[in-house]
LOBA-935337 format. One line per 4 residues: number of its first residue (from 1); their letters; for each residue x negated, y, z negated of C-alpha. Coordinates in steps of 0.02 Angstrom, whole numbers, always signed. Example, Ala and Ser with C-alpha at 12.3 -4.5 7.8 and 13.67 -1.06 7.14 Angstrom:
% residues 2
1) AS) -615,-225,-390  -684,-53,-357
END
This chain:
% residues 566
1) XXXX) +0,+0,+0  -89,+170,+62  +33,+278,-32  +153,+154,-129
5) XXXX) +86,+228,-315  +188,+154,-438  +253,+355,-448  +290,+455,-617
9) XXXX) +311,+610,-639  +156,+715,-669  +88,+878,-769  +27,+1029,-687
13) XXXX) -81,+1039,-542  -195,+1188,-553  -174,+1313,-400  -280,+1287,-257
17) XXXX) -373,+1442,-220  -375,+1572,-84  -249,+1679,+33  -148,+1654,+159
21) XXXX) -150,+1528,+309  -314,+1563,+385  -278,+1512,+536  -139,+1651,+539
25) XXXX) -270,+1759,+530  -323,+1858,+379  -466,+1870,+275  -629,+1977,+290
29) XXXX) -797,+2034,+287  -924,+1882,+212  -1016,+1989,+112  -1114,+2024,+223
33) XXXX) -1188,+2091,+371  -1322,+2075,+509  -1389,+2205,+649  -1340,+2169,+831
37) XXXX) -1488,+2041,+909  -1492,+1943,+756  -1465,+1769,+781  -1543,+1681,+913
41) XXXX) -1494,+1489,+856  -1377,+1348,+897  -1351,+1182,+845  -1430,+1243,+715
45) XXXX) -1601,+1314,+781  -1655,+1487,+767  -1799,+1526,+859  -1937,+1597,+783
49) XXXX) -1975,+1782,+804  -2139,+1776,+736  -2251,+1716,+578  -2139,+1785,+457
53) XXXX) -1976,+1701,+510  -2081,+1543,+508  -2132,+1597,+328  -1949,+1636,+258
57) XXXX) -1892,+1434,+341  -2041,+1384,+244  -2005,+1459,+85  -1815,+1409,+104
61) XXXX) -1876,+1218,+124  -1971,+1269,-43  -1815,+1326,-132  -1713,+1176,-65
65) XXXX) -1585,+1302,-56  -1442,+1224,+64  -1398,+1326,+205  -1326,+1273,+379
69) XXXX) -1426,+1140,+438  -1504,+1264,+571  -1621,+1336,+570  -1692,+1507,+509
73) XXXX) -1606,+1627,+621  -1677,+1740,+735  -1817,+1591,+791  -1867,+1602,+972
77) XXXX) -1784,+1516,+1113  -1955,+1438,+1158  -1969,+1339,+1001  -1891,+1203,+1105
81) XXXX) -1851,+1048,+1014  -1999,+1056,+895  -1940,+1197,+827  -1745,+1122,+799
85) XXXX) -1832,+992,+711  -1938,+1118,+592  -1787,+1215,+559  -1670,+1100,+510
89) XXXX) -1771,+1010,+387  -1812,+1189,+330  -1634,+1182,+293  -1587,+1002,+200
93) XXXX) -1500,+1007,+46  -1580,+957,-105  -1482,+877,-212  -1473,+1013,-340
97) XXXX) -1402,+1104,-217  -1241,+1033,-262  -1167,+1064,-419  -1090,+934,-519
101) XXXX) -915,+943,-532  -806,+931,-671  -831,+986,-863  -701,+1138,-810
105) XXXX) -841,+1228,-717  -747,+1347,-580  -792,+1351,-407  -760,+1500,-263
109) XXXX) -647,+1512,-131  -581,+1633,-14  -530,+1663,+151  -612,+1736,+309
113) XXXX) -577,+1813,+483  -694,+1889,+603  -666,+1946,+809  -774,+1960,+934
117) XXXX) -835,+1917,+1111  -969,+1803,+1182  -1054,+1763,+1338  -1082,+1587,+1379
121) XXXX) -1229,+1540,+1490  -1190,+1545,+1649  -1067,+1658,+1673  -1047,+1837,+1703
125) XXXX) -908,+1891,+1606  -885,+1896,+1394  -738,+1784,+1327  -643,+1833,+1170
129) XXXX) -675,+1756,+1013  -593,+1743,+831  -643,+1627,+675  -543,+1578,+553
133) XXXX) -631,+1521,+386  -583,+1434,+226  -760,+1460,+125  -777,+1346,-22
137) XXXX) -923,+1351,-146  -922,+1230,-302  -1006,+1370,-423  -949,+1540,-441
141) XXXX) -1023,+1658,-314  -1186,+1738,-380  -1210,+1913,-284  -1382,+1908,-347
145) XXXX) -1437,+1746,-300  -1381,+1629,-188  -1248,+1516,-162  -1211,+1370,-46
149) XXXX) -1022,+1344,+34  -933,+1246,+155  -809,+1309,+272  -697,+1257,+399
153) XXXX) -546,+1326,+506  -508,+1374,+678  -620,+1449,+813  -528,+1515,+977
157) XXXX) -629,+1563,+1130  -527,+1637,+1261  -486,+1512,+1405  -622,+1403,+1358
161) XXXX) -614,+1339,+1165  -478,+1311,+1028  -528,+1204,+890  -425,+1183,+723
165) XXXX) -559,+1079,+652  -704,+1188,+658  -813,+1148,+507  -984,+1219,+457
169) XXXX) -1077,+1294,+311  -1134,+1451,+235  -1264,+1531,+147  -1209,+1690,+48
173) XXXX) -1376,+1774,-25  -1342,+1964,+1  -1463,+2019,-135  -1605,+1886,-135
177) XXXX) -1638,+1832,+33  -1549,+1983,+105  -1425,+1886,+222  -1278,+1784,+242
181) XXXX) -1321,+1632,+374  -1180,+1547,+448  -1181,+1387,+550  -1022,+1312,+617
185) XXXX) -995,+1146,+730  -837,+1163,+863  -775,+1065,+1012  -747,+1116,+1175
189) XXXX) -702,+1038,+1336  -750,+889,+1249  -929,+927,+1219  -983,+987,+1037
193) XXXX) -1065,+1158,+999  -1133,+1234,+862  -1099,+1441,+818  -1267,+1495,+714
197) XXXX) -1311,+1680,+677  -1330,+1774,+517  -1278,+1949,+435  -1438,+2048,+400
201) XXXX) -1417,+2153,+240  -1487,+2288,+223  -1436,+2449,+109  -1481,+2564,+231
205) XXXX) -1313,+2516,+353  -1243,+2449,+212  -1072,+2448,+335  -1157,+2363,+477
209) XXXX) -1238,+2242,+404  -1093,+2201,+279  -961,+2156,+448  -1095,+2143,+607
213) XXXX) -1127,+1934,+660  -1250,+1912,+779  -1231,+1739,+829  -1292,+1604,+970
217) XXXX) -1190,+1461,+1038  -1303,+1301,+1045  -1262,+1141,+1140  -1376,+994,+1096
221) XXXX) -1525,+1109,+1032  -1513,+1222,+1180  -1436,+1378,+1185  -1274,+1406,+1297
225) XXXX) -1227,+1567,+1259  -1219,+1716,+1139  -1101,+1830,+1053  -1061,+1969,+912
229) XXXX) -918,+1938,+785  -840,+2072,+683  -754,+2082,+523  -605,+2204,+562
233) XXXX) -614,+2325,+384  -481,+2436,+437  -322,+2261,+419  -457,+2133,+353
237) XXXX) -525,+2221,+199  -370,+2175,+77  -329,+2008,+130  -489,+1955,+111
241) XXXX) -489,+2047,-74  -323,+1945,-119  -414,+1784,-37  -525,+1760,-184
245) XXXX) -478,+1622,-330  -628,+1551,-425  -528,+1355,-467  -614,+1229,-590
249) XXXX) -711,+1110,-501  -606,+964,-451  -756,+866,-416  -826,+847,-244
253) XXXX) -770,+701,-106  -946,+611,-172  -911,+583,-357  -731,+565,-306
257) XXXX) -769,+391,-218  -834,+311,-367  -733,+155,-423  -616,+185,-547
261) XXXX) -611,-2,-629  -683,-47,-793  -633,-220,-799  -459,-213,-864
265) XXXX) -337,-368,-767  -213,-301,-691  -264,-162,-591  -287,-134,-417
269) XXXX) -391,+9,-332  -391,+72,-166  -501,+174,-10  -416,+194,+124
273) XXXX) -463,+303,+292  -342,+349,+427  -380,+458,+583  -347,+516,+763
277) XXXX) -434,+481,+906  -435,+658,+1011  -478,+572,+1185  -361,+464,+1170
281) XXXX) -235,+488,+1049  -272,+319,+971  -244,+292,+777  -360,+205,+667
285) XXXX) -328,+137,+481  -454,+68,+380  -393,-15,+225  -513,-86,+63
289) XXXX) -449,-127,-117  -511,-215,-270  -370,-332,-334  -398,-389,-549
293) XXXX) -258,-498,-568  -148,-488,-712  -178,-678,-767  -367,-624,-792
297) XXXX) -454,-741,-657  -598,-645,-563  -565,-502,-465  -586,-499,-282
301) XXXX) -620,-394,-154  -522,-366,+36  -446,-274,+165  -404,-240,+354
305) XXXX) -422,-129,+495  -312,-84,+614  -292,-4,+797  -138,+113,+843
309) XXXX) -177,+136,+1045  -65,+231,+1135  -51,+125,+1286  -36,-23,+1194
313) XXXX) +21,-158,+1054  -51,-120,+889  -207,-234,+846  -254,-278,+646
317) XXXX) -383,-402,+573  -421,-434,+384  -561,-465,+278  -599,-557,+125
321) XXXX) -551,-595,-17  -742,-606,-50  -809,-571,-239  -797,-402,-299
325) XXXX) -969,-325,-308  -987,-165,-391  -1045,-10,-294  -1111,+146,-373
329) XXXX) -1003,+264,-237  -877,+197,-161  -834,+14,-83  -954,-121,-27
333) XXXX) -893,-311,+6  -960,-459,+138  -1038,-296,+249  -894,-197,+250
337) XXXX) -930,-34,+181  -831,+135,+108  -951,+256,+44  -978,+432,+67
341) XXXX) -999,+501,+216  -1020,+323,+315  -855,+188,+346  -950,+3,+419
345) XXXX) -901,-168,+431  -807,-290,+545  -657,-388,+526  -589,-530,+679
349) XXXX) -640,-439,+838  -629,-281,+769  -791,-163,+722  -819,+12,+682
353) XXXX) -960,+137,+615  -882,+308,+581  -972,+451,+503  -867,+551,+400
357) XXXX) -882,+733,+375  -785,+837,+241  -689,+969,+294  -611,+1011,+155
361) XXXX) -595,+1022,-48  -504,+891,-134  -313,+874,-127  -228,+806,-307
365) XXXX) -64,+735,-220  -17,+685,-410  -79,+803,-573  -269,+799,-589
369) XXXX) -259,+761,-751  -167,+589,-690  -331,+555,-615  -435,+592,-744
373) XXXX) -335,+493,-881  -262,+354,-802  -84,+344,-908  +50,+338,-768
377) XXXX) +91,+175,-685  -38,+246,-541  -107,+423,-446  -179,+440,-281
381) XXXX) -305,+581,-235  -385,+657,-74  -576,+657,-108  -564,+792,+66
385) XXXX) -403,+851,+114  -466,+856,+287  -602,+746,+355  -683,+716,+519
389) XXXX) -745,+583,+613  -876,+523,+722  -961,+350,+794  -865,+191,+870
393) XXXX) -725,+83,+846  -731,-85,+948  -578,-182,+985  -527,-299,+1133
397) XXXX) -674,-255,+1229  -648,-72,+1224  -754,+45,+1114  -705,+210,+1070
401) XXXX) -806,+341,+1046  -723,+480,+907  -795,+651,+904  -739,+768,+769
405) XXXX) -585,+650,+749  -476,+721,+624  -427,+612,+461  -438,+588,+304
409) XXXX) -501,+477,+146  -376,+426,+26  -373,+354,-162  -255,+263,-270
413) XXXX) -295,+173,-431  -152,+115,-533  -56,-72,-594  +4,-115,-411
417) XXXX) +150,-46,-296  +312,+46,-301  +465,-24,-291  +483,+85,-127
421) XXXX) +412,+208,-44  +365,+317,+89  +207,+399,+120  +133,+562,+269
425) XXXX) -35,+623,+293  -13,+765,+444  -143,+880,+493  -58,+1026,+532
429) XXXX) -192,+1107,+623  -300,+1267,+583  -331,+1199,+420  -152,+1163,+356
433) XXXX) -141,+998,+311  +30,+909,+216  +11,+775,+89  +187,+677,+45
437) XXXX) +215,+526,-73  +393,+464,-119  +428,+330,-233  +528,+227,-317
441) XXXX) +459,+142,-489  +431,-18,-534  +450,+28,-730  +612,-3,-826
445) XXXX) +716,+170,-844  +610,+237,-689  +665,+117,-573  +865,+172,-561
449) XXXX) +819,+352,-507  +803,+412,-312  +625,+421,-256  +505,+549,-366
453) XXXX) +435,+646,-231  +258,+740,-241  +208,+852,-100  +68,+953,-79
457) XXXX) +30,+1088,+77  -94,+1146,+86  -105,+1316,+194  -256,+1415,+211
461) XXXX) -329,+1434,+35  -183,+1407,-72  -81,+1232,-104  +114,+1231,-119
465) XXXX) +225,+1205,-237  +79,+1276,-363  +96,+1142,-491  +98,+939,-421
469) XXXX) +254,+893,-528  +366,+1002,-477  +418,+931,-333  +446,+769,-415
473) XXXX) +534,+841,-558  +587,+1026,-536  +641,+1095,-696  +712,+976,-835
477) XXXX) +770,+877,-685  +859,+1004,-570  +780,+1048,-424  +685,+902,-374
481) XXXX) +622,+896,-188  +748,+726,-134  +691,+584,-14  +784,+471,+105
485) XXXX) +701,+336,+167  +727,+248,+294  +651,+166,+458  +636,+217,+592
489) XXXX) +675,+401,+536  +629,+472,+329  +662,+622,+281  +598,+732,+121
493) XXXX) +667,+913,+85  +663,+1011,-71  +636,+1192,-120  +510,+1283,-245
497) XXXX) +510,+1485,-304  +547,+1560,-129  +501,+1436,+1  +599,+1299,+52
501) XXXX) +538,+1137,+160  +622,+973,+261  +508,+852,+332  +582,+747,+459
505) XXXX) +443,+581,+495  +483,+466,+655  +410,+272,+649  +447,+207,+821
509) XXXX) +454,+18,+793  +309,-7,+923  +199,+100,+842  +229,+30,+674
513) XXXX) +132,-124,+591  +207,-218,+460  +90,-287,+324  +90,-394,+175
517) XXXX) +20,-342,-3  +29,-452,-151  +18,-355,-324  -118,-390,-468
521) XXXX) +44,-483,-551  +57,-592,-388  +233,-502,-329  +252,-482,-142
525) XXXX) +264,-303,-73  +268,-256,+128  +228,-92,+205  +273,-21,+385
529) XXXX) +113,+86,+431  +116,+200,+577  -46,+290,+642  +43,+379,+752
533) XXXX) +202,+440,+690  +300,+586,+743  +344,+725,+603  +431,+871,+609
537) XXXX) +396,+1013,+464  +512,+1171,+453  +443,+1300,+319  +552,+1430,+265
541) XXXX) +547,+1592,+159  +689,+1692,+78  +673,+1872,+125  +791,+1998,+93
545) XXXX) +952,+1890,+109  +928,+1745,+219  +807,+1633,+250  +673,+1638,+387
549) XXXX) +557,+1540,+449  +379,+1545,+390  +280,+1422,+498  +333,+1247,+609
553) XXXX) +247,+1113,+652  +299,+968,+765  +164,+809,+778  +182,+686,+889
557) XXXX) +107,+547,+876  -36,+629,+778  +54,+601,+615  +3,+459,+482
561) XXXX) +133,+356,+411  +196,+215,+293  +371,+148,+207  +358,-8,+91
565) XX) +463,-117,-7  +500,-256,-127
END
């Protein structure tokens, strides 16, 4: 079961940080600024402009400060490939980079937008740009030091680029290194770029070089074009203001894949991965759990993977049970693997090798503190809200190939599955993502009442309804967010403070793969999975009088579903 938490109702889920839909466009000025000429880098290269650019990469390798694996920018385009290499290891991580999460420290978040033009090589005429950015950092932001992020959102280059999934990373350091280095990965026409340049601060155009991005396009180490991106202050300045939230750390997608079991019977714990191809509008699901039966006999270890083409009948394979071997992040059994940042193994004719790629900060679906202190019958947990994808998935003879797939990584730990229910993952697009589980309980007094429902969206910086239980249980009872599920058409709808929402989820019956599950008390359960499901989300606001529509989205056949049973 992917999403079939035994559900209960939950405590409050702390508010996700930032503004507004980024996509929609609002946010501001990084702190930051550079002068006109500054970058000259792609996927992540800078070229060199001379012995003391080569000096500040060095010293940054020194400091193990993580930036975006570029380079240095501003390195010379004749570095050729020597140079790429020099300035991305100038740029690794060290693993202090990263703070450790939890112990209530607060982390940074806001929003971003920027506008510009670029010219790519070749061509004679500049093309519009605009980024939007979600910029997460897992410390508070120190304007005197420097701080690593990540970011992701939309990039839109006119008549040649739209990408919802653009992801990347930042380094803010307007005070100590005197710049604000950005370096962010994008598709387009099926080939993958990277957009590196940095703001050069300097107090003496302290306006300049606080909104100015000089930035080069880079394709495969070499550059393919170049551009300037502006922060608009006149309309951006406040939105960006309002964008800022400083959240306690809810740990990062790393420590979040660490297995949950301490040897108590009668548990079950689950990773699971879904995601969509892009060329092909194939769905993959990738499925491993640790079973401790209740009767105390030795756990055990298993799975599947299955195939969701869309010119053809679904394909699945298992494997295992094999003996459960403990893994310090993540899952590891017989080969198969489900640890961070890498999904291997094999099961029947089926193979894959998928690199994962967070896009995101972690989405509670149930209260974090259900999580944390496992008392309710079971909680399941984003480690990345949004995730993307790359390697090969082998099946039939036919090997894709996902680039920048969009997905996600999923966990549940709890005492089995629901007596029903119905589960969505849909990736909205420019970084709005929607997170549903409904269920029905298998405990005594929980198991008359309709389906508990706890949904999460997740727009720009901020995550709605605020707290995680309110959806499930509204106030004292009244105005719970009401299921009806069904196959092949579920529906959730529900409303919270001024927005109201109805989710409408399609399973055609040939895109939907029905699979067995047997529960840690040896009970019998069966989910209908769908990898490519069609949804249909109406947001609404109440403004002076009436309602009116805030956003839509309509998926199909992107959208990642499941309804089980008893």
């Amino acid at each position: 079961m992917d999403a079939g938490t035994d559900a209960a109702a939950g405590d409050e889920m702390p508010r996700a940080a930032g503004g507004g839909a980024v996509a929609d466009g609002g946010a501001g000025p990084a702190v930051g600024g550079g002068t006109p000429g500054g970058s000259d880098t792609k996927t992540g290269t800078p070229a060199a402009a001379g012995d003391a650019t080569a000096r500040a990469a060095r010293s940054d390798a020194v400091a193990g400060v993580r930036t975006p694996r570029g380079a240095v920018e501003g390195a010379s385009a004749a570095a050729g490939s020597t140079g790429v290499a020099n300035a991305t290891a100038a740029v690794t991580p060290s693993p202090t980079a990263r703070s450790v999460p939890g112990g209530g420290r607060r982390g940074t978040v806001f929003g971003e937008t920027m506008l510009g033009t670029v010219r790519l090589d070749g061509e004679d005429r500049t093309r519009r740009v605009r980024l939007d950015l979600r910029v997460t950092a897992d410390r508070v932001m120190r304007p005197l030091g420097t701080t690593a992020a990540r970011a992701g959102g939309r990039i839109r280059i006119a008549g040649w680029a739209d990408d919802a999934h653009a992801e990347g990373e930042l380094e803010i350091s307007p005070v100590a290194r005197r710049r604000i280095r950005y370096r962010i990965s994008f598709t387009a026409d099926g080939r993958r770029f990277t957009l590196d340049g940095w703001k050069s601060v300097t107090p003496r155009r302290p306006v300049a070089s606080m909104t100015v991005l000089p930035f080069t396009l880079y394709e495969d180490g070499a550059p393919a074009g170049r551009g300037t991106l502006r922060f608009p202050l006149a309309t951006g300045l406040l939105p960006f203001l309002a964008s800022f939230r400083f959240p306690r750390a809810a740990g990062s997608p790393e420590t979040l894949m660490t297995p949950r079991w301490k040897g108590e019977p009668g548990r079950t714990e689950v990773w699971y991965t879904t995601l969509t191809d892009p060329a092909t509008g194939t769905g993959l699901w990738l499925h491993h759990e640790l079973t401790a039966p209740a009767d105390g006999t030795e756990p055990y270890a298993h799975g599947w993977a299955a195939v969701f083409p869309e010119d053809g009948p679904v394909r699945h394979a298992r494997f295992g049970p094999a003996a459960w071997t403990p893994a310090v992040n993540g899952f590891t059994a017989e080969g198969v693997e489900a640890v961070p940042g890498r999904l291997t193994g094999s099961a029947g004719a089926l193979r894959w090798d998928l690199a994962e790629r967070a896009a995101d900060t972690p989405l509670f679906t149930f209260p974090r503190w259900s999580w944390r202190r496992p008392l309710l019958p079971a909680a399941q947990i984003l480690p990345a809200a949004r995730a993307s994808y790359d390697g090969t998935f082998s099946y039939d003879g036919t090997t894709l190939t996902p680039t920048a797939a969009p997905g996600a990584s999923a966990r549940i730990y709890g005492h089995g599955n629901a007596r029903r229910w119905a589960w969505l993952h849909a990736d909205l697009g420019g970084g709005d993502v929607l997170e549903i589980v409904a269920a029905v309980s298998m405990r005594p007094g929980l198991r008359r009442l309709p389906p508990l429902v706890f949904l999460r969206l997740r727009r720009g910086a901020r995550t709605w309804p605020r707290r995680a239980e309110r959806s499930a249980v509204g106030w004292a009872g009244l105005g719970r967010f009401r299921a009806a599920v069904g196959l092949p058409v579920w529906t959730v709808s529900g409303r919270a403070g001024l927005r109201r929402i109805r989710v409408e989820v399609t399973q055609p019956e040939d895109r939907t793969l029905a699979l067995d599950y047997t529960d840690p008390d040896g009970s019998p359960a069966v989910c209908r999975n769908s990898e490519r499901a069609d949804a249909h989300v109406l947001l609404e606001r109440w403004w002076f009088g009436g309602w009116r529509t805030e956003a839509e989205w309509t998926l199909d056949g992107t959208a990642h579903a499941e309804v089980g049973s008893r």
